[in-house]
C-alpha positions, -999 to +999 in steps of 0.1 A: -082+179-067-054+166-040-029+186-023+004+180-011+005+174+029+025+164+055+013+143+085+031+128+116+048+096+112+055+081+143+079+102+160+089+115+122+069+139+095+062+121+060+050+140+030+020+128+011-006+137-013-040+139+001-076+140-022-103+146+002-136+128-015-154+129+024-154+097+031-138+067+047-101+066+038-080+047+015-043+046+014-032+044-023+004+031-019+027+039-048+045+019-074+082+014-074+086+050-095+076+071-062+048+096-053+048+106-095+016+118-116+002+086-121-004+078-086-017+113-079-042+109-103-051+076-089-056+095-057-080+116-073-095+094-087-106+075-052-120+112-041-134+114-069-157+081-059-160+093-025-129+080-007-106+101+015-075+088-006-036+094+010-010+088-013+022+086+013+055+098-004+079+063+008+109+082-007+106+113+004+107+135-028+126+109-048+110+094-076+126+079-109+110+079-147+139+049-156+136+013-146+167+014-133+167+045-113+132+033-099+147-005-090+174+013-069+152+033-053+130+005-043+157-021-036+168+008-012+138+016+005+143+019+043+118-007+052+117+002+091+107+039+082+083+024+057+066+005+082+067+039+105+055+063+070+026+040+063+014+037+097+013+070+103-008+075+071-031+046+087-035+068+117-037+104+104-066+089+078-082+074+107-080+110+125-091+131+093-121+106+085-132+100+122-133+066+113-112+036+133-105+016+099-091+025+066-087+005+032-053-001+016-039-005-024-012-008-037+007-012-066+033-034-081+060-028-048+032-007-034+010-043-034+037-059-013+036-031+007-006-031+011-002-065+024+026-059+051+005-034+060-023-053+066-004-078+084+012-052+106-020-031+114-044-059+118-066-031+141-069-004+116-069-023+082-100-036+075-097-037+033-062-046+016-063-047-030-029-058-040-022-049-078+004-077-092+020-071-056+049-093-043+072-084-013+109-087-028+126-080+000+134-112+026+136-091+057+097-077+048+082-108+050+046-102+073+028-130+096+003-137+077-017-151+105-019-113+113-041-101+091-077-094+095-086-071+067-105-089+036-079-095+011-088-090-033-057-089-055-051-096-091-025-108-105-014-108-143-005-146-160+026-135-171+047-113-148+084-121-143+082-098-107+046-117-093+045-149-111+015-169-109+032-202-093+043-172-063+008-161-058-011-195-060+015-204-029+007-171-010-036-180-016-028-214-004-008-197+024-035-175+035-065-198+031-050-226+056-051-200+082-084-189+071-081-154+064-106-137+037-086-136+007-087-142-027-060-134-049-070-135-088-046-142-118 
């Protein structure tokens, strides 16, 4: 159903895969494997409900099938070109759609990702669904206070990566400033 695209990434070119279901746009951001099969599908899946769903390829044609390949690769991630890669997805869905706000989800390091994302595009992200998400690297950590989108995440009981007593502290976190969020375990 998708295709492989590139779109402008401030100042830069990423590569993504784009499923065009016609409407408003969703940012599917990927697991710690890379832009692989899985994710595509997910993609297509979104279009397939009606979503204009953008899959944004963080590591640039790298991908690993291995845990180990796939932690380096994510404990490597340029985080600055990240932040520049999935902007630049917020703004070329916001062009393709016509539309001024997009959704984001992500998965596993891609839900870390959906909610710096949030925090850092308070204007165009109205809808952030982080999947057992945590943000594991120090330097990433986002003002929460940022973020305006309407926050649903769910969280597994027991998971070593986003353990439950790390999420009930990032709830508490975002309900004493009062943001719309509700993070399930």
């Amino acid at each position: 159903m998708g295709e492989h695209i590139s779109f402008t990434s401030n100042g830069g070119t990423c590569g993504g895969y784009l499923a065009n279901g016609g409407g408003p746009g969703v940012i599917v951001i990927q697991e710690w494997w890379g832009l692989v099969p899985h994710i595509q599908d997910v993609t297509d899946r979104f279009a397939a409900e009606g979503f204009t769903a953008l899959a944004p390829d963080l590591y640039h044609g790298e991908s690993s099938s291995e845990p180990d390949g796939a932690g380096k690769l994510m404990m490597g991630l340029n985080l600055a070109q990240a932040a520049k890669d999935l902007s630049g997805a917020v703004d070329f869905l916001c062009q393709t759609t016509s539309g001024d706000k997009v959704g984001v989800v992500g998965y596993c390091m891609g839900g870390g990702l959906a909610m710096v994302l949030a925090s850092q595009r308070p204007d165009a992200v109205a809808a952030a669904a982080p999947y057992y998400g945590v943000i594991p690297w120090p330097s990433a950590q986002p003002d929460w206070g940022h973020i305006q989108a309407k926050v649903v995440g769910e969280y597994a009981e027991h998971d070593d990566f986003a353990n439950p007593e790390t999420v009930r502290v990032l709830q508490e976190q975002l309900q004493s400033l009062d943001k719309d969020a509700t993070l399930n375990i």
